[in-house]
N, C-alpha and C positions, 0 to 999 in steps of 0.2 A: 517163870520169867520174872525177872526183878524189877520194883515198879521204877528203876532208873531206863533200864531196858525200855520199858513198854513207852517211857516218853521219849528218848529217842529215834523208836519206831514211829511214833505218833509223825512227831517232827518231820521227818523224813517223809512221809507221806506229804503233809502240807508242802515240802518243799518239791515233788516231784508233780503235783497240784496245778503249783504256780509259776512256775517255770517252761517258759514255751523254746523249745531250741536249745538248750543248755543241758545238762547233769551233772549229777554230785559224782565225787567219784568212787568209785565200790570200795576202793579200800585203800588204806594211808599210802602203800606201795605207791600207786597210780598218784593220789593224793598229792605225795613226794614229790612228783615229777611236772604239776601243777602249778603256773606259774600265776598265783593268788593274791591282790595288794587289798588290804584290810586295812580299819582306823588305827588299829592297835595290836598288839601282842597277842593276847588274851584269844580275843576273832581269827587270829591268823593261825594259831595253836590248834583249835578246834576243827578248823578247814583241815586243816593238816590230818589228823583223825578221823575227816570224814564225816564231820558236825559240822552243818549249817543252823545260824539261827536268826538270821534274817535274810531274803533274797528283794533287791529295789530294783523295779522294772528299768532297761535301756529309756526314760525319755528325757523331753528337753526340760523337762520340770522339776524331777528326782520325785515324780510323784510314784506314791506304791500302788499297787493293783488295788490294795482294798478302795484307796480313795478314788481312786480313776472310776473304778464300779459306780462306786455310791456316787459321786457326781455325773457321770453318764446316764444314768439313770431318773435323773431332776427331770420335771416337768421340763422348767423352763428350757435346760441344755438342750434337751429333745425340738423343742417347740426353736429353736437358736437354728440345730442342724439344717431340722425341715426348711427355714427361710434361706438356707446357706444353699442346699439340694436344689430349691425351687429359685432361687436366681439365678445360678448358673445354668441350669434349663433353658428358662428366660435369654440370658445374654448370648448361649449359645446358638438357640434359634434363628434368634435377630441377627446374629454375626452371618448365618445361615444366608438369611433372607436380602440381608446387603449385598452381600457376595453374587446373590443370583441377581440381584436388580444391578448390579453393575455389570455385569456380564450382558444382561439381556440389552442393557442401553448400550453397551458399546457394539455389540454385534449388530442391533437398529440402526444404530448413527454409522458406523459402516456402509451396512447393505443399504442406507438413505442415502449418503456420501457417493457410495459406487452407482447406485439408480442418478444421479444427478451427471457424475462423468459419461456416465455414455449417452446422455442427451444431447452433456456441451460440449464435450473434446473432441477434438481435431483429430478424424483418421485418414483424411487423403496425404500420403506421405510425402508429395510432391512440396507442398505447407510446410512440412514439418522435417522437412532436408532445408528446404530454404534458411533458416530458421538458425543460430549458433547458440552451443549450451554455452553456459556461463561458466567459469572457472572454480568458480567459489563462491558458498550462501551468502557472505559477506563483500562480494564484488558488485558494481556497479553494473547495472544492463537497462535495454533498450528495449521498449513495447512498442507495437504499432497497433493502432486502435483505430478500427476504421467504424464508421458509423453508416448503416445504408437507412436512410431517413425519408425514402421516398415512402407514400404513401399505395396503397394496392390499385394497379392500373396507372401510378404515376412512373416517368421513365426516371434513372439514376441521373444526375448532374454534377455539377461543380457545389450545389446545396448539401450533399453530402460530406461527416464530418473526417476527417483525415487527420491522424494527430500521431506524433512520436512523444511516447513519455520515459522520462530517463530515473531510473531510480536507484539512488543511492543506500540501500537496507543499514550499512553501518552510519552515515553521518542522518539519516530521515531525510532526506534532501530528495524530492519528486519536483520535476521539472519537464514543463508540457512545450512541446516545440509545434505549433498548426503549421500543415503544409496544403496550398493552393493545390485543390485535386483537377486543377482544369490546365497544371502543368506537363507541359506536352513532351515526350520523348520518345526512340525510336524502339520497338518494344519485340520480343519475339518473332512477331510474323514479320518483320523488314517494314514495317509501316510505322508514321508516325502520330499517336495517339495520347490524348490526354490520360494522368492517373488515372481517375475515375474511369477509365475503360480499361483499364488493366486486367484487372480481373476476368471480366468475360473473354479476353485476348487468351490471356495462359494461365488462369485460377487466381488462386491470393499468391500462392508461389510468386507469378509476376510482378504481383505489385510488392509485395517484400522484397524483392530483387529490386526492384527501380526507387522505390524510396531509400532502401542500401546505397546503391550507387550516388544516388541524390547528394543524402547527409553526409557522406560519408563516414558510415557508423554498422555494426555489425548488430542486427536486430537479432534478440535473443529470443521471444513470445509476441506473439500474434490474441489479437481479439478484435472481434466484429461482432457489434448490436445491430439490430433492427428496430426499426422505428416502434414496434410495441410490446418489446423486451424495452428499451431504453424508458419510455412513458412507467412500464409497471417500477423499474427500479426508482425513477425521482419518489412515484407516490410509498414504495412500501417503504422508502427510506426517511419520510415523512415533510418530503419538499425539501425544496433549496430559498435561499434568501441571496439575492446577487444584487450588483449596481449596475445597473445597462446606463452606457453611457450615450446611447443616443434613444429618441422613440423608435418603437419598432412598428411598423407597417408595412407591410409585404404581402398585397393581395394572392400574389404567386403560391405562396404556401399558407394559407389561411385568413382568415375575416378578422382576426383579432387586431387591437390596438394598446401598446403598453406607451406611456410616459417614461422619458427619461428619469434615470433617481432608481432608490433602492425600493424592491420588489421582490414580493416570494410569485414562486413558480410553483404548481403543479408539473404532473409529467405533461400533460398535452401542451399547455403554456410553455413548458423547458423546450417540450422539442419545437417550437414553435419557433422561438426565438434561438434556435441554436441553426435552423433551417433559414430563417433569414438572412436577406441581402443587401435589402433595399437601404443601404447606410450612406453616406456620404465617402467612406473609404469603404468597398467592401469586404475586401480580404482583410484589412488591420480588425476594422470591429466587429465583423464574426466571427472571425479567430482569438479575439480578446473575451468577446459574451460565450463563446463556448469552453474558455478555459476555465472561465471563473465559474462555467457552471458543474464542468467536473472538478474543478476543484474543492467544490461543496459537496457535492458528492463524496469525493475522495474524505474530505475530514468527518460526513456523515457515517459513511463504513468503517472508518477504523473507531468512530467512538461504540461502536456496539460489539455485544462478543460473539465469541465464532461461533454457537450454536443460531444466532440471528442472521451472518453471514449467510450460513447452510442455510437457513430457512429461505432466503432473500434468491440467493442462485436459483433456488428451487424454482422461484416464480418465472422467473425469465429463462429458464435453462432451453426452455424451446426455441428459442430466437438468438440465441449467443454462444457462437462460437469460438473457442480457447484451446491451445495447446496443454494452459493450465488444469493440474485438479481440482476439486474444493479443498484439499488438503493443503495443497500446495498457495491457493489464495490466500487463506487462511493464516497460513505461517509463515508469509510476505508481508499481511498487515500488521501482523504480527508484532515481526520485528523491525517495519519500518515507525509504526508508531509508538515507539520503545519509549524516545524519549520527546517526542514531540514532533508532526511532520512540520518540512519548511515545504512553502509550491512556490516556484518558480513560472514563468511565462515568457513565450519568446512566440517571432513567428518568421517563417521565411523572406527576404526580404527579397523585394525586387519590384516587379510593377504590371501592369492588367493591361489588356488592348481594348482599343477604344470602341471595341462592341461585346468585351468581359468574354470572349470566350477563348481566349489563352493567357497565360500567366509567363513573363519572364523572370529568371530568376537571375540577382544579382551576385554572382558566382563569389567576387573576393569577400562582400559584405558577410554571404554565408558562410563560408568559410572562419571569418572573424565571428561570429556567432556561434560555429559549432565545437569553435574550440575553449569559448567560455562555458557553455553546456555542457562537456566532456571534461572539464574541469571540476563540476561542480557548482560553477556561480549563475549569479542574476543575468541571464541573458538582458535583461532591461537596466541592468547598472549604466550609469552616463561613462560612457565610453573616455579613456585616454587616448585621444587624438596623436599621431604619429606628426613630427615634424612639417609642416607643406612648406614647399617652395613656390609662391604663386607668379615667381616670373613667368611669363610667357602664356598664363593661364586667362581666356578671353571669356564675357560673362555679359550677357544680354540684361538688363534690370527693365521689366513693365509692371506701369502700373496698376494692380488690380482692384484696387479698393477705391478708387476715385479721389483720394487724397492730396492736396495741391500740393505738388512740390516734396510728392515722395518719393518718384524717380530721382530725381537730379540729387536730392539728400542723401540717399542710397548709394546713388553712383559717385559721392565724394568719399563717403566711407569704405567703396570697397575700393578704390582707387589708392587710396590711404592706406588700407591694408597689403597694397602692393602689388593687385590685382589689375588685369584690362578690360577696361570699361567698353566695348565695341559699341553697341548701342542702348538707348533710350527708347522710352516710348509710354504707349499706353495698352491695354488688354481691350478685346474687342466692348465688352462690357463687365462693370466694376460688381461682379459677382461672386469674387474669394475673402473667403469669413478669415484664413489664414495665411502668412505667408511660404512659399514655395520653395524650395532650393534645388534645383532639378540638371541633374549632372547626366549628359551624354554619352561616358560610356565609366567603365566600373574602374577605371584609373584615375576618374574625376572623382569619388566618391571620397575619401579623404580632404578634398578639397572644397568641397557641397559640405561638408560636416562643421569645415570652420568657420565657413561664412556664417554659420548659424551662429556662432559665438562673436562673430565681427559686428553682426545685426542685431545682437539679441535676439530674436526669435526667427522663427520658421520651422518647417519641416521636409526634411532633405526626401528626394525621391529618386528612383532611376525614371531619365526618358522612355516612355513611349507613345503610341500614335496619337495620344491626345494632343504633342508638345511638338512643335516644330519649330527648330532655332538653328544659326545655325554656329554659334559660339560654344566653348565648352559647359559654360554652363549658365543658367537661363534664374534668374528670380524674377518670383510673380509677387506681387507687394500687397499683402492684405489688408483686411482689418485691425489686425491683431498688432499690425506696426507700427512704431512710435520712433522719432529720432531721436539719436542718440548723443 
């Protein structure tokens, strides 16, 4: 063999060596047929023949096998790989281990979530027929929140909290409407009974049905506290801060004594004063002191998150009952306090009997209110009075406040205003801090509204047994009154 031969042969060997997946071809025929791109002539000639004399591995470097070796080989590259192998180890694990901690918290918060609904939610289906679904997540609906506040061994009353709250989820607009629970209507069994006994009459079904009819509003969700579900939510939510506008003393439901003025509450303190009576109006400012106290409530819940919510149901879930989930709470506060809540306040209007155990309700006045409430607005914005014609309109003026010469002052002004003055006089004793505007029946009510504005002050009321007159409408002249 010729030593051209033998190197050849050599070559060829190295090239069959180094080459993983590829061959040379046996012979120029094949070779021929080879479709080969070389730098040059010369390379491409000898391919042709069946001589290779260089082979450069497929990578992204154009590195050759010998160097890829001998760099592979380096401590260091070695000691590179190892930290490359052992992190991805590392990050694989952990990805591992996340994966299972979220899982395991979401199934927790679940089967916690689901442990809470069957505590609180509402299965008597009679409830929960009563009851209309809402159209859309972003539509307007109607809660009724009733409070049973009596304490164990005490019986239920008119102290009991009764409230419609309306909430708007796309504008944040929550707006609490108090309804007197010692208003009386005729109820399932043919008998005539206060709210507050509705319930035992035909379940809460009843009283959703009769506060329905009431407002005239179609009540979406139902919820009822008890007096130590309501105590643990003021404390777990870390108190309320309110402005009680009168002091509170009311041996009836407690020993305690608050000052007028701004005041934090505990929950025993909250319910204390949300069970009070003893005011000088008592439907206007228990119904005023209990809104403002859920309405601190209300801005205390939505500023926390919904894992605090969950925790927070949890506590009272044994005393409060909801057609709601915790899910569904949850992604109500949600989206109401999106961009900020507004709270509104209103309260039924009308007037109490002169031993407080029934309630009239002033049917146009309501009316006039429920349809700023279903609107959206401030049930307490000062009203646009409607045209009055006060021909023919007769108005009693006494004096209540002892004032010399604040009948007679009065009765030129409203005389003036166009009004008929029937009689004069005085009140048996000068014991009104304000004045009165007290209209006898609910067609006088517009016209009770303007006197306010004819007098500068007062406060309009519907007639009942306190007031006996026998003109359309009757002022009692206070303290607070000044000629004009």
């Amino acid at each position: 063999m010729s030593r051209e031969q033998k190197r050849l042969r050599k070559r060829a060997r190295a090239v069959n060596s180094s080459v993983i997946g590829t061959h040379a071809a046996a012979n120029s025929r094949r070779a021929a047929r080879t479709n080969v791109n070389f730098g040059n002539q010369r390379g491409a000639q000898r391919a042709v023949r069946g001589e290779i004399s260089h082979v450069v591995p497929h990578t992204r470097t154009s590195e050759s096998h010998r160097d890829y070796s001998r760099r592979s080989h380096r401590r260091d590259y070695v000691e590179a790989n190892m930290r490359r192998r052992r992190r991805r180890r590392v990050l694989g694990f952990l990805a591992v281990v996340v994966v299972a901690i979220v899982a395991v918290v979401s199934v927790s918060r679940f089967v916690y979530a689901t442990s809470i609904d069957g505590q609180m939610r509402i299965s008597d289906s009679d409830t929960l027929n009563a009851l209309t679904s809402v159209s859309a997540d972003t539509d307007p609906y109607y809660t009724l929140i009733v409070g049973e506040f009596a304490k164990p061994g005490e019986e239920s009353d008119s102290s009991d909290l009764l409230m419609l709250m309306r909430v708007d989820p796309q504008s944040s607009v929550v707006t609490f409407v108090s309804i007197p629970s010692n208003f009386t209507a005729s109820m399932s069994d043919g008998n005539t009974h206060t709210l507050s006994q509705a319930s035992s009459i035909g379940g809460d079904a009843e009283l959703i049905s009769q506060v329905s009819s009431l407002m005239g509003v179609k009540i979406s969700h139902f919820a009822k506290i008890g007096a130590s579900s309501f105590e643990t939510l003021v404390d777990e939510l870390g108190g309320v801060t309110i402005t009680l506008p009168e002091e509170v003393d009311d041996p009836r439901v407690g020993t305690k004594w608050l000052p007028a003025g701004e005041t934090s509450l505990d929950g025993e303190t909250a319910l204390f004063v949300c069970r009070a009576r003893n005011y000088s109006d008592p439907e206007s400012v228990q119904a005023q002191v209990q809104q403002d106290v859920f309405s601190a409530l209300l801005q205390k819940a939505l500023g926390g998150s919904s894992l605090e919510s969950v925790l927070t149901l949890d506590t009272i879930a044994s005393d409060f009952q909801t057609d709601l989930s915790a899910s569904d709470l949850a992604s109500l506060a949600k989206a109401v306090s999106l961009n900020g809540v507004t709270v509104y306040g209103g309260c039924v209007p009308g007037s109490t009997s002169s031993d407080g155990s029934t309630f009239s309700v002033s049917s146009s006045s309501l009316s006039t209110l429920m349809q700023t409430v279903d609107a959206g607005g401030d049930p307490n914005a000062e009203e646009t009075l409607a045209d009055v014609d006060p021909t023919g309109i007769t108005v009693s003026v006494r004096n209540g406040a002892g004032i010399t010469g604040a009948a007679s002052t009065t009765a030129n002004e409203v005389t003036a205003a166009g009004y008929t003055v029937s009689e004069t006089g005085n009140t048996e004793t000068y014991v009104y801090d304000e004045t009165l505007i007290i209209y006898s029946s609910d067609d006088m009510a517009d016209a009770a509204k303007n006197l306010v504005n004819v007098l500068g002050c007062g406060r309009v009321s519907s007639a009942s047994a306190y007031y006996s007159f026998s003109s359309d409408i009757l002022i009692v002249i206070g303290k607070d009154w000044v000629a004009n």
